[in-house]
Backbone as XML, in Angstrom:
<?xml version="1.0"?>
<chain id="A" units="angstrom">
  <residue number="1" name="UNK">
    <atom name="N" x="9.111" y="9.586" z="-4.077"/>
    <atom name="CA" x="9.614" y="9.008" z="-2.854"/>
    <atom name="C" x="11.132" y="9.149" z="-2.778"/>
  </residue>
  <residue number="2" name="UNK">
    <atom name="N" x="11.979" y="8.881" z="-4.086"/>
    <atom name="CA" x="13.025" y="8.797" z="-3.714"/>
    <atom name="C" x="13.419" y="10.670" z="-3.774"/>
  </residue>
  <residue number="3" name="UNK">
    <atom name="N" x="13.025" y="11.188" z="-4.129"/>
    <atom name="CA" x="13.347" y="13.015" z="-4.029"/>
    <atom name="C" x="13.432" y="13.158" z="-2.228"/>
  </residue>
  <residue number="4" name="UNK">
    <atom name="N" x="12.300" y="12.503" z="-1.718"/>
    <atom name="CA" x="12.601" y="12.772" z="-0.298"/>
    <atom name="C" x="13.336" y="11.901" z="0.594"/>
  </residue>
  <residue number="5" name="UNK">
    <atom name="N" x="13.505" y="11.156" z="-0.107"/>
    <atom name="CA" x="13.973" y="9.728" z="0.672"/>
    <atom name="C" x="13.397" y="9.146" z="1.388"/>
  </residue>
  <residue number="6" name="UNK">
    <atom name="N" x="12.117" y="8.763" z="0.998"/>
    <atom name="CA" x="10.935" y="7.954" z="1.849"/>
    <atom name="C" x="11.343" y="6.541" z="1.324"/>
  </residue>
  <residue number="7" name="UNK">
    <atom name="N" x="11.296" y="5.649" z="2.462"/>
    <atom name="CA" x="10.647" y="4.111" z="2.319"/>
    <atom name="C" x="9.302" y="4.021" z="2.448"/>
  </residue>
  <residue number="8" name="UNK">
    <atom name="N" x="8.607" y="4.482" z="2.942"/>
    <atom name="CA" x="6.971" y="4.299" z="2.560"/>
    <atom name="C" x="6.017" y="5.376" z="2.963"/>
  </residue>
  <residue number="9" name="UNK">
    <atom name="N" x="5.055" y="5.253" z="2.206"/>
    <atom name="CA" x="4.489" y="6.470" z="1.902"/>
    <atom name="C" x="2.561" y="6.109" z="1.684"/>
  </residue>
  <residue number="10" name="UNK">
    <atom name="N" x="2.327" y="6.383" z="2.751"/>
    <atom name="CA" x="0.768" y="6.408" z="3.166"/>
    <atom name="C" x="0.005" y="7.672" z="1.893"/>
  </residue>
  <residue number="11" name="UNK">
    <atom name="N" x="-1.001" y="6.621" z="1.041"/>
    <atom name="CA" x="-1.760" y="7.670" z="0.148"/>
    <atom name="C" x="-3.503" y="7.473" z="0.938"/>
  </residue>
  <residue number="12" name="UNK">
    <atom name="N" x="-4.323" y="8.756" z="0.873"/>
    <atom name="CA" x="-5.599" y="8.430" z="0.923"/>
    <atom name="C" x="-6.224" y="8.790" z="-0.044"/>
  </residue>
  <residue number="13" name="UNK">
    <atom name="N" x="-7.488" y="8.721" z="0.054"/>
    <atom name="CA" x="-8.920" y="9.217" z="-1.295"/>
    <atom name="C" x="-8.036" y="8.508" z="-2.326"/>
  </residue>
  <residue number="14" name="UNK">
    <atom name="N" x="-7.881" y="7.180" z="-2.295"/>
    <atom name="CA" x="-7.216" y="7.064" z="-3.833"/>
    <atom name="C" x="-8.656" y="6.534" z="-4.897"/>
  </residue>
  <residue number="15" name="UNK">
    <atom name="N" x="-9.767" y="6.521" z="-4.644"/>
    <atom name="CA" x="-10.794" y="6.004" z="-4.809"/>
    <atom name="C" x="-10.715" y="5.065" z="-5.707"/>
  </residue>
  <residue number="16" name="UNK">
    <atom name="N" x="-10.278" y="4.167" z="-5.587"/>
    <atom name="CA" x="-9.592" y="2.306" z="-6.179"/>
    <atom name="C" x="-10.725" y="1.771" z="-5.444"/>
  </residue>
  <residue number="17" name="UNK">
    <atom name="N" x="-11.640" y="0.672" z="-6.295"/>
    <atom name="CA" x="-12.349" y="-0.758" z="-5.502"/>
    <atom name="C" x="-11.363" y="-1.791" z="-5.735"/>
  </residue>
  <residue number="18" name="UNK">
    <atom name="N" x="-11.899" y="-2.469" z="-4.632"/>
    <atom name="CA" x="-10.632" y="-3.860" z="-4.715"/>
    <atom name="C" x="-9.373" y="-3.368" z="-3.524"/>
  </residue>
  <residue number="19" name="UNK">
    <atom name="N" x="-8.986" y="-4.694" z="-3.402"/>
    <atom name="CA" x="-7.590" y="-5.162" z="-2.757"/>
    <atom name="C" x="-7.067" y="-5.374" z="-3.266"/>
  </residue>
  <residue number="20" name="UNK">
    <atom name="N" x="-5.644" y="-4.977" z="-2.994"/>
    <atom name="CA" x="-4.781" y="-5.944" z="-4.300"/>
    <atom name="C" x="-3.142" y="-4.996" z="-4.003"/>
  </residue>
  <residue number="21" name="UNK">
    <atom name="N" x="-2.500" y="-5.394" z="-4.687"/>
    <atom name="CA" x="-1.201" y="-4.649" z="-4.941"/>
    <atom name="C" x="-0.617" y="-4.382" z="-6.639"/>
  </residue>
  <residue number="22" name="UNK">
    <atom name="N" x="0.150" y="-3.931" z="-6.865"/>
    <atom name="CA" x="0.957" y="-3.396" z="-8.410"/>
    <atom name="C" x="2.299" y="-3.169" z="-7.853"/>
  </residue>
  <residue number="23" name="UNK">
    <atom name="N" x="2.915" y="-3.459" z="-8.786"/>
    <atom name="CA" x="4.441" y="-3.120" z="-9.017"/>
    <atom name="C" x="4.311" y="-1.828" z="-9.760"/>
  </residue>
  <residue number="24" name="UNK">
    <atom name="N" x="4.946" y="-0.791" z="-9.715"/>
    <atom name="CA" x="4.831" y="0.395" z="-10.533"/>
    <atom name="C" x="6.453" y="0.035" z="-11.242"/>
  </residue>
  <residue number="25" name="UNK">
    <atom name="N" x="6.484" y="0.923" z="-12.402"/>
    <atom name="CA" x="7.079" y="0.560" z="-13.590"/>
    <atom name="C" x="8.570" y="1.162" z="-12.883"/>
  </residue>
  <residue number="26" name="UNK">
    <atom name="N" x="8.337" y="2.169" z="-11.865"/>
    <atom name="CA" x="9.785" y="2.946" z="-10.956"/>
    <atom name="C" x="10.362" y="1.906" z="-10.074"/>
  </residue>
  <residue number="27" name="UNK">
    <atom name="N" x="9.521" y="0.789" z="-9.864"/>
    <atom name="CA" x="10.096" y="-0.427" z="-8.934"/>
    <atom name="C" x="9.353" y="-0.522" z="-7.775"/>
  </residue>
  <residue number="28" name="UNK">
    <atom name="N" x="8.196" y="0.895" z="-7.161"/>
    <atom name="CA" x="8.113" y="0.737" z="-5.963"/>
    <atom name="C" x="7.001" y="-0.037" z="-6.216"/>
  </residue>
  <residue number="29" name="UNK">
    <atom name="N" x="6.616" y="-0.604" z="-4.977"/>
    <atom name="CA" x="5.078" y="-1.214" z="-4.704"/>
    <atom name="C" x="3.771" y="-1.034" z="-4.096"/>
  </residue>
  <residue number="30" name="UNK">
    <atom name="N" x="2.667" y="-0.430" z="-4.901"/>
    <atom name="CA" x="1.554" y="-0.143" z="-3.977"/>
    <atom name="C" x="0.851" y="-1.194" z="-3.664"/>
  </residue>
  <residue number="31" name="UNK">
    <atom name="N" x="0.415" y="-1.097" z="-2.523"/>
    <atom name="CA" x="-0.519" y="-1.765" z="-1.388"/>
    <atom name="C" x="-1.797" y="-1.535" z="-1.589"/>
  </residue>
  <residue number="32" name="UNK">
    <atom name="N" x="-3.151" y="-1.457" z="-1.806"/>
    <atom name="CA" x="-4.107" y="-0.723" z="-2.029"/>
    <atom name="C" x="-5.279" y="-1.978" z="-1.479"/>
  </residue>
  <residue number="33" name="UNK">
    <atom name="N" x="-6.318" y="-0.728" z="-0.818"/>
    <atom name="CA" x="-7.143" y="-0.944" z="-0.704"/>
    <atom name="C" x="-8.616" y="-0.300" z="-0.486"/>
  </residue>
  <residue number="34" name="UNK">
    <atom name="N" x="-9.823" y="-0.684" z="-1.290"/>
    <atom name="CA" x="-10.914" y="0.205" z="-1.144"/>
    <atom name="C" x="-12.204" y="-0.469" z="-0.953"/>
  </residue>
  <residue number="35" name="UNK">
    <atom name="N" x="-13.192" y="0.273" z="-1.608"/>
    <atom name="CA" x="-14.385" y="-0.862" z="-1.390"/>
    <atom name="C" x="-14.559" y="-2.561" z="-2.052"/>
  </residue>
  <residue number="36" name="UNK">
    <atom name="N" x="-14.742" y="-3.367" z="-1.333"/>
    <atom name="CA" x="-14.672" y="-4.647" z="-1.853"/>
    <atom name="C" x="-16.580" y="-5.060" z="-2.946"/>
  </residue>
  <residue number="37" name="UNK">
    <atom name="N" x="-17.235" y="-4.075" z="-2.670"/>
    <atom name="CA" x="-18.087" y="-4.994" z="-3.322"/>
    <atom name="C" x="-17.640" y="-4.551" z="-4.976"/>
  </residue>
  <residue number="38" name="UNK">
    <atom name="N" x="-18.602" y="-5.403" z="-5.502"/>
    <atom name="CA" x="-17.705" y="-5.528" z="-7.349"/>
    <atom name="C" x="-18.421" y="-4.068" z="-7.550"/>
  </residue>
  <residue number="39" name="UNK">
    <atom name="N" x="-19.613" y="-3.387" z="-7.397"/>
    <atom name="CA" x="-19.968" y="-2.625" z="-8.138"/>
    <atom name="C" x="-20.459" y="-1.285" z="-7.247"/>
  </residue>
  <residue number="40" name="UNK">
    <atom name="N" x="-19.374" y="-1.266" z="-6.158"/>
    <atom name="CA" x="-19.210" y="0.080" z="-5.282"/>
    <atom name="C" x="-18.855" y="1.319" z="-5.793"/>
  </residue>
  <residue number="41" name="UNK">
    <atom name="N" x="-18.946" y="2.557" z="-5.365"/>
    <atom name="CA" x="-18.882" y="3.704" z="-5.896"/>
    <atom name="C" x="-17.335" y="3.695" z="-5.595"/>
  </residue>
  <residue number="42" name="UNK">
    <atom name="N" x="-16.654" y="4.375" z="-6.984"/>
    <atom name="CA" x="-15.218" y="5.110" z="-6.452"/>
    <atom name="C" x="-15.249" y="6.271" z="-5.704"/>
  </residue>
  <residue number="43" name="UNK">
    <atom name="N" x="-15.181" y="5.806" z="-4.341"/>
    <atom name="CA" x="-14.982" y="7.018" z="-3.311"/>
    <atom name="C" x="-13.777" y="6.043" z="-2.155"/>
  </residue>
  <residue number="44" name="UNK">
    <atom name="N" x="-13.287" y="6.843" z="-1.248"/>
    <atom name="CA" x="-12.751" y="6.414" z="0.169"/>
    <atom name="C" x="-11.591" y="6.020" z="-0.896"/>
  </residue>
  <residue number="45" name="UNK">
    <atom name="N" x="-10.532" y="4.584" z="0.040"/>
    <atom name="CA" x="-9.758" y="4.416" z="-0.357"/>
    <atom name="C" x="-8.577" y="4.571" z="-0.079"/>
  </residue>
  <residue number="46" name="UNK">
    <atom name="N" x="-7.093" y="3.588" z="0.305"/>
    <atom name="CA" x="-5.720" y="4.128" z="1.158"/>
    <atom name="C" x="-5.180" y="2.865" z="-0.029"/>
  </residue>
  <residue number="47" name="UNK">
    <atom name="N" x="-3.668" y="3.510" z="0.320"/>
    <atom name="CA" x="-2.511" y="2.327" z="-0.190"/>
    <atom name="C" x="-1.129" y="3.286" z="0.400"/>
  </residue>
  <residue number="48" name="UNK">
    <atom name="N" x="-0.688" y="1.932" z="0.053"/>
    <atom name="CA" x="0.944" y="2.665" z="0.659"/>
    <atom name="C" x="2.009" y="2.075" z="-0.477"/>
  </residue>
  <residue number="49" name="UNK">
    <atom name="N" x="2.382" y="2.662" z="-0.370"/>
    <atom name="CA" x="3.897" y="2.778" z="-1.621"/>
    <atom name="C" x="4.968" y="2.539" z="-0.567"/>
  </residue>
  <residue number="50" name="UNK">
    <atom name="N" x="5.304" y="1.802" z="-1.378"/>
    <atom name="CA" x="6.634" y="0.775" z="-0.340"/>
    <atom name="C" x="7.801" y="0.860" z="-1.472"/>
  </residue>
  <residue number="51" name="UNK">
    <atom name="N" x="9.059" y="1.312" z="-0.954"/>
    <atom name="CA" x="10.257" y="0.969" z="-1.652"/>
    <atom name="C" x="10.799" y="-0.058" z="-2.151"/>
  </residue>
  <residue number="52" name="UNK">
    <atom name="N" x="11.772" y="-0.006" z="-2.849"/>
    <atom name="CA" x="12.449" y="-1.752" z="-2.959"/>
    <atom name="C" x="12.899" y="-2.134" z="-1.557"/>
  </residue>
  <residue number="53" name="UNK">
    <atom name="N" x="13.511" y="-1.142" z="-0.583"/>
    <atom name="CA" x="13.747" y="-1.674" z="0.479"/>
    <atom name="C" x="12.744" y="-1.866" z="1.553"/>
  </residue>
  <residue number="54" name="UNK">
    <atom name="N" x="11.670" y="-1.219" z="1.503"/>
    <atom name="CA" x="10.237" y="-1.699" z="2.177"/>
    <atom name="C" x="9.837" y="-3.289" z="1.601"/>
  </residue>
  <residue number="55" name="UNK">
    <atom name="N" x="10.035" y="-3.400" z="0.317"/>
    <atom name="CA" x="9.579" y="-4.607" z="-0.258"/>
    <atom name="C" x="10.403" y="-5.538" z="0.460"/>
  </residue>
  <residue number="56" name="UNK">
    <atom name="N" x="11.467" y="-5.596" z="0.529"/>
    <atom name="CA" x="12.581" y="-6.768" z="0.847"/>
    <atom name="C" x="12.411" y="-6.925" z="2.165"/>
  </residue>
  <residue number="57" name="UNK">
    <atom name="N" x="11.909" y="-6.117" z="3.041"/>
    <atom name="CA" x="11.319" y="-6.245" z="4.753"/>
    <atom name="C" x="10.199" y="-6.605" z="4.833"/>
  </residue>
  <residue number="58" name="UNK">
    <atom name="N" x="9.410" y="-6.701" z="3.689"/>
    <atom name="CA" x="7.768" y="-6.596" z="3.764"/>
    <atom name="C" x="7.557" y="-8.627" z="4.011"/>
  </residue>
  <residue number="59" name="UNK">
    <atom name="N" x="7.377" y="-8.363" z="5.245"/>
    <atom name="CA" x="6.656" y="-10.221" z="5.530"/>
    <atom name="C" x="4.851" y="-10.948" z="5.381"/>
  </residue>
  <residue number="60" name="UNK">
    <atom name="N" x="4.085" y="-9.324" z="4.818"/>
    <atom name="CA" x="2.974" y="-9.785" z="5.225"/>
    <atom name="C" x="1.800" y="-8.285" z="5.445"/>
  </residue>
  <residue number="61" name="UNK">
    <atom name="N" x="0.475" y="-8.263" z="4.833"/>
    <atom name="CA" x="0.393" y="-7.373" z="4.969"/>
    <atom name="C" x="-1.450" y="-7.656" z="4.570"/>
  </residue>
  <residue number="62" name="UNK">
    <atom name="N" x="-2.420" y="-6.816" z="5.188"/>
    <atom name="CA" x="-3.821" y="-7.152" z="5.530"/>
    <atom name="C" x="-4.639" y="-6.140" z="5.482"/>
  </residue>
  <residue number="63" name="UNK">
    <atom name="N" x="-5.402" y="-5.807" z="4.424"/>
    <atom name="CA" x="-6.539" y="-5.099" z="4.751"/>
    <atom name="C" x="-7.541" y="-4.522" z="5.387"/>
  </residue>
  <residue number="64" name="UNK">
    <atom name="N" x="-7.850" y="-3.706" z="5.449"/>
    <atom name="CA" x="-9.333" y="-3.419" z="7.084"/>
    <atom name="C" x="-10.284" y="-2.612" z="6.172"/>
  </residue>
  <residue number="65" name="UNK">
    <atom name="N" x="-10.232" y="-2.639" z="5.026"/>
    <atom name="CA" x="-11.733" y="-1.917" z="4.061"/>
    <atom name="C" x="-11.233" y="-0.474" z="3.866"/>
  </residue>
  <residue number="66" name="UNK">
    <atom name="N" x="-11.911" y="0.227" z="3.000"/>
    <atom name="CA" x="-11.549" y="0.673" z="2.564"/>
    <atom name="C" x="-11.145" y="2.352" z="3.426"/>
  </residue>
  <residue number="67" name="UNK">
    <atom name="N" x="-11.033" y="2.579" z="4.685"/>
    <atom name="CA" x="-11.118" y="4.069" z="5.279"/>
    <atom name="C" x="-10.249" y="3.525" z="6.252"/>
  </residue>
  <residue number="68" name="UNK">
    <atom name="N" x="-9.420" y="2.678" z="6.371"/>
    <atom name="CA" x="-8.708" y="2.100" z="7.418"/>
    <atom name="C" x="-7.332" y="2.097" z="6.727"/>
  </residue>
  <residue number="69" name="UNK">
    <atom name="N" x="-6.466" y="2.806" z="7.415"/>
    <atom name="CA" x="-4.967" y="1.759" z="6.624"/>
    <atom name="C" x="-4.522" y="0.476" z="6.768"/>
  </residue>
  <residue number="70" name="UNK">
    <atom name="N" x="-3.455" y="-0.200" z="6.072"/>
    <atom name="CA" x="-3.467" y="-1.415" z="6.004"/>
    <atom name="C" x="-2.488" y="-1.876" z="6.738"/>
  </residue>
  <residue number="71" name="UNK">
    <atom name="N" x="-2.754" y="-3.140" z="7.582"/>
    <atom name="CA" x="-1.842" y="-3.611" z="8.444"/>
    <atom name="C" x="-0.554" y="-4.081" z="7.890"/>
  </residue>
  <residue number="72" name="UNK">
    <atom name="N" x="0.854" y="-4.222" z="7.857"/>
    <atom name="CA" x="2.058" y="-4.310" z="7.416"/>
    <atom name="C" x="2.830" y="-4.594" z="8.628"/>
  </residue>
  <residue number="73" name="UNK">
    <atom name="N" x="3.453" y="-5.718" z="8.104"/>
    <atom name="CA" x="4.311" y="-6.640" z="8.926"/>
    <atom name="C" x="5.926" y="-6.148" z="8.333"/>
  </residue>
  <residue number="74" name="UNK">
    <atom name="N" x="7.193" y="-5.631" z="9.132"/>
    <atom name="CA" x="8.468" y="-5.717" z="8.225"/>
    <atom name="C" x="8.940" y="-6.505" z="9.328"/>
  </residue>
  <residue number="75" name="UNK">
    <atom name="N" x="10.094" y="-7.220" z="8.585"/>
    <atom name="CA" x="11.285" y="-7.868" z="9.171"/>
    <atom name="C" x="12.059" y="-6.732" z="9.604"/>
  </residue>
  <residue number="76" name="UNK">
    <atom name="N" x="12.139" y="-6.350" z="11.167"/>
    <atom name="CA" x="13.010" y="-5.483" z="11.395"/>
    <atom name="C" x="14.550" y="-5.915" z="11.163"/>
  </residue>
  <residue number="77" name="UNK">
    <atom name="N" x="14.973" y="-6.315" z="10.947"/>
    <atom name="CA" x="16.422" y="-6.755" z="10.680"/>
    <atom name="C" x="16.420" y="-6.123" z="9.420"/>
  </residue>
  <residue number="78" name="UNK">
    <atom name="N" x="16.232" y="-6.553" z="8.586"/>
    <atom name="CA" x="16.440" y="-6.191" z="6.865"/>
    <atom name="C" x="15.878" y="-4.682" z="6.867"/>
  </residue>
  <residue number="79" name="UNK">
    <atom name="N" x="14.929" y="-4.017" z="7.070"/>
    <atom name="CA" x="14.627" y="-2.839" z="7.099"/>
    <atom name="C" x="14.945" y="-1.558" z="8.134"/>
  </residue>
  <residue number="80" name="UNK">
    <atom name="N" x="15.612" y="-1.759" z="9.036"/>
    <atom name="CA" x="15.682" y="-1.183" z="10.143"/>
    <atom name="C" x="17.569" y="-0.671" z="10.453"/>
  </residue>
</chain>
């Protein structure tokens, strides 16, 4: 991300079950989301990788299953 200078960065097919987020060890933050039942196949699957400065705008942010991207709220002031 930072080679191109992205603040956020839409992944698909990440084939992850579960909702949830991670801090990656570079600082940025994935968003993720895939199939919710406990014992679904790894297939489908989106997250988005958010910067430190995506993070510091980030107010809020919602799932739609797993073939949908995820809804994300920023504070336009701080990010914009």
């Amino acid at each position: 991300m930072r080679r191109y200078n992205l603040e956020v960065l839409g992944i698909s097919e990440t084939h992850w079950t579960q909702v949830g987020q991670q801090r990656l060890t570079s600082g940025e933050l994935l968003l993720y989301s895939g199939h919710e039942e406990e014992h679904a196949p790894h297939t489908q699957g989106v997250a988005l990788m958010l910067s430190k400065q995506a993070q510091n705008a980030l107010t809020g942010w919602e799932s739609h299953g797993q073939r949908i991207i995820i809804t994300v709220d920023f504070n336009e002031e701080i990010f914009i």
